[in-house]
Each structure stands twice: as structure tokens, then as C-alpha cells.
C-alpha positions as CSV (number, residue, x, y, z in Angstrom):
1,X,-19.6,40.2,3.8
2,X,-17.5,37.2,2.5
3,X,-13.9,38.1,1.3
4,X,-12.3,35.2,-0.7
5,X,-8.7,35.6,-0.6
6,X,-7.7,32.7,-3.1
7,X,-6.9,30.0,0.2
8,X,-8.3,26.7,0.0
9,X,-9.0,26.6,3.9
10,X,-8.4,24.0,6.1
11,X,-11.0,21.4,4.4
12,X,-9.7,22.3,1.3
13,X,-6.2,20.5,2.3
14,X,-7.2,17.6,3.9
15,X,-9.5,16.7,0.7
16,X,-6.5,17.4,-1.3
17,X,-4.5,15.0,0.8
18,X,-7.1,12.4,0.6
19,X,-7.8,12.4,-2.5
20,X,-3.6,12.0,-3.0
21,X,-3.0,9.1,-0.8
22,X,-6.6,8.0,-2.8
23,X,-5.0,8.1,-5.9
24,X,-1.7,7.0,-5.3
25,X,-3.1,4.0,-3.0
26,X,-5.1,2.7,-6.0
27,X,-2.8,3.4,-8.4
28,X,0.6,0.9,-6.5
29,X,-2.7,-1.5,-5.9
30,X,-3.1,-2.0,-9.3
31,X,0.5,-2.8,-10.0
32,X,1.2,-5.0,-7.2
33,X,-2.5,-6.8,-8.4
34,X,-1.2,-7.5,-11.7
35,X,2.6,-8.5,-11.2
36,X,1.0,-11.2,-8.8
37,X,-1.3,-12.2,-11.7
38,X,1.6,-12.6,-13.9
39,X,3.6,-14.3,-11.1
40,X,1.1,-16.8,-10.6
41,X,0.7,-17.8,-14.1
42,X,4.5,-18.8,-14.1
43,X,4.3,-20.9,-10.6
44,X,1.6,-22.8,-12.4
45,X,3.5,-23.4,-15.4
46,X,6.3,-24.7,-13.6
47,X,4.4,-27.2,-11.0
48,X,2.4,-28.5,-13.9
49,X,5.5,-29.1,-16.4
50,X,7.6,-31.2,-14.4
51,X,7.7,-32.2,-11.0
52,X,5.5,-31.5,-7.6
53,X,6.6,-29.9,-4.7
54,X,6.9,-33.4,-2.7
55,X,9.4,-33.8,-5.7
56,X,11.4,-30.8,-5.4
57,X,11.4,-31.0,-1.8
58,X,12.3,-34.7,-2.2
59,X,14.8,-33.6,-4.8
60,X,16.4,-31.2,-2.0
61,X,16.8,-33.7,0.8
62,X,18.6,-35.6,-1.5
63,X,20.8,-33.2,-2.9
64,X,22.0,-31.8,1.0
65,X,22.5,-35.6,1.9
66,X,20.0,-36.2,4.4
67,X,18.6,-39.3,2.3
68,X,20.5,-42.3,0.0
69,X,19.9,-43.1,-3.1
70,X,18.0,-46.4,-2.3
71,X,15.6,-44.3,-0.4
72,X,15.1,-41.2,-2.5
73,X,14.4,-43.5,-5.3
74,X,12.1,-45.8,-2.9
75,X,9.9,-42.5,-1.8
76,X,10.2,-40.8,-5.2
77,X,8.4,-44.3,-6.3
78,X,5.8,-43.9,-3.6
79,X,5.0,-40.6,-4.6
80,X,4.5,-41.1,-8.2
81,X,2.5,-44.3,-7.4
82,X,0.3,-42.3,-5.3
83,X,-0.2,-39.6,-7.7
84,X,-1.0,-42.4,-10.5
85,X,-3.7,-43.8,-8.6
């Protein structure tokens, strides 16, 4: 005779647990998936505005000294003649 005592049983939990970390997985999945769909729509706004990333990183080379201003505006040429042609 089977007696049923209102206890899931052992099974019983470790579905329940699966199916949790199931949900929840799928669920913070989703919402990383689309914040880095709407993150990447910006970064390609801003590189296709204005300047590249040889420009920014140009741009910051400059800006901490490491270059002059003879040859940032000599390499900052380059680039753009390179990307015209």
C-alpha cells in the first residue's frame, strides 16, 4: 500500500532546483543579450560619426605628449589618405 504524505521526495527537489536556476539562467541571459544589443548600436554610432579608432588612439598620444604637433598632424594625414583611397 502507497501512503502519500504530501512530500515532494528527493526527485521532486532537485527538479524544482533545476527548473529555478533554468529559469532564472534564462531570464539574466536575456537581459545581458539585449543591453549588449543596445550597447553596440551606440559604439557604432560613435565610430561612424566622427573619427576611427587610429584617430582616437592618435588623438591620445598626442594629448599625454608622446607625439608633436608636426607629427600628429603628419600621421593624422596618412591616415585619412589611406582611408580615402
Amino acid at each position: 500500500m502507497m501512503y502519500w504524505d504530501g512530500s515532494m521526495g528527493g526527485w521532486g527537489y532537485v527538479l524544482m532546483v533545476l527548473s529555478f536556476v533554468l529559469f532564472w539562467g534564462t531570464v539574466i541571459t536575456a537581459i545581458i543579450l539585449v543591453a549588449r544589443s543596445l550597447g553596440a548600436g551606440k559604439e557604432r554610432q560613435e565610430t561612424g560619426s566622427g573619427m576611427g579608432v587610429a584617430d582616437n588612439l592618435l588623438a591620445e598620444r598626442f594629448a599625454r605628449g608622446e607625439i608633436d604637433e608636426t607629427e600628429y598632424t603628419a600621421r593624422l594625414t596618412a591616415l585619412r589618405r589611406a582611408r580615402g583611397a
